[in-house]
C-alpha positions as a printed Julia matrix, in Angstrom:
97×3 Matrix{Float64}:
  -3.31    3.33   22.64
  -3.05    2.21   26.13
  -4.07   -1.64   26.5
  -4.75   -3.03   30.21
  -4.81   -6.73   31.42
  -8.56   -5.72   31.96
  -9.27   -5.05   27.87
  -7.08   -8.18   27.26
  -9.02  -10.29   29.28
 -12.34   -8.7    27.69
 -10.52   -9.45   24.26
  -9.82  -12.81   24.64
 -13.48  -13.39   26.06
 -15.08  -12.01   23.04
 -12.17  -14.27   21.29
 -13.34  -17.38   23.05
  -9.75  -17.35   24.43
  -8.32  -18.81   27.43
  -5.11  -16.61   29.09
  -3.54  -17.86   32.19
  -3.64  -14.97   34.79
  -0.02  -15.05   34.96
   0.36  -13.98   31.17
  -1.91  -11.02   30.8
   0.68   -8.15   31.81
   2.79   -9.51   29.33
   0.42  -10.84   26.7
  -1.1    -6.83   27.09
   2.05   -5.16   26.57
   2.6    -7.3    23.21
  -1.0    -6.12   21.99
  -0.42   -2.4    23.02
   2.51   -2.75   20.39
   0.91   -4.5    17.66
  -1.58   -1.91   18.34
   0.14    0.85   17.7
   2.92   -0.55   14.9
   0.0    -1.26   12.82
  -1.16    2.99   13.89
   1.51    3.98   11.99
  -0.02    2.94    8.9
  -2.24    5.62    8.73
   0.62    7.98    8.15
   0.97    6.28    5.06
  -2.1     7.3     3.16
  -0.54   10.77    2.95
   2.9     9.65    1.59
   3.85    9.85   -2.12
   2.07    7.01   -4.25
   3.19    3.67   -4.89
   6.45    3.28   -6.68
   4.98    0.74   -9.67
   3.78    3.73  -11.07
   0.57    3.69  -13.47
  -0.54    0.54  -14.03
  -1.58    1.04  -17.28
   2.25    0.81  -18.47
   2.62   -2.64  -16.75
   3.34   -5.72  -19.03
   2.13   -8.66  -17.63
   4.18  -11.68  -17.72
   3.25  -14.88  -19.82
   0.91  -17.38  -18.29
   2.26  -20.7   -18.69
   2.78  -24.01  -16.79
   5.87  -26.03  -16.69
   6.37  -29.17  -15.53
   7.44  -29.92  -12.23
  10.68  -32.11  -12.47
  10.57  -35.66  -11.13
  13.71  -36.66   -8.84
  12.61  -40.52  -10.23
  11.74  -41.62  -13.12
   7.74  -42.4   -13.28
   9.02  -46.01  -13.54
  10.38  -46.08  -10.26
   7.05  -45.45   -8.31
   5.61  -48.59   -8.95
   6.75  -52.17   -9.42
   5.54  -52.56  -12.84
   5.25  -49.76  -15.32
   4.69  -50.72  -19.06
   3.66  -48.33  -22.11
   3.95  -44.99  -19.81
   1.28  -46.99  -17.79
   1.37  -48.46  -14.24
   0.5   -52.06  -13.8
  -1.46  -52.93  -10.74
  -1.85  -56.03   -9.5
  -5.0   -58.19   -9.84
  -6.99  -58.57   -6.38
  -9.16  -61.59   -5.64
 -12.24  -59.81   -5.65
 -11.88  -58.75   -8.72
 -12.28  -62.68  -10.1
 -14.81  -63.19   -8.36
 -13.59  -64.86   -5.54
């Protein structure tokens, strides 16, 4: 498929695209070969099927979550940390004052 600075330029309207003039030979000739790279995949759907096979016969893996590892220590993040909890200061406003 043949793509002309002309369909660009009507591309990139409908796009709500800007293209400098000096760019749409070039910007074209990249299209025309996305264009027609992504063509081939039509020959595809006539080749053999998939190699994973039926996928009936498929075991699944187990879901599970493991912790992410800490470079620090929890400790480390804050400058108080007693009883697995962090301390936080005590603001002003918080007395009342």
């Amino acid at each position: 498929m043949t793509i002309s600075p002309d369909d660009l330029v009507r591309i990139a309207r409908l796009a709500e695209l800007d293209i400098a003039e000096a760019d749409l030979r070039r910007l074209a000739g990249e299209l025309e070969g996305i264009v027609s790279y992504v063509g081939q995949l039509t020959s595809l759907a006539s080749a053999d099927p998939p190699a994973a096979g039926d996928p009936v016969g498929v075991v699944l893996r187990e879901d599970r979550v493991d912790p992410i590892p800490l470079d620090r220590a929890p400790a480390d993040f804050a400058p108080e940390f007693q009883d697995r909890f962090f301390l936080v200061p005590r603001l002003p406003a918080m007395d009342g004052g």
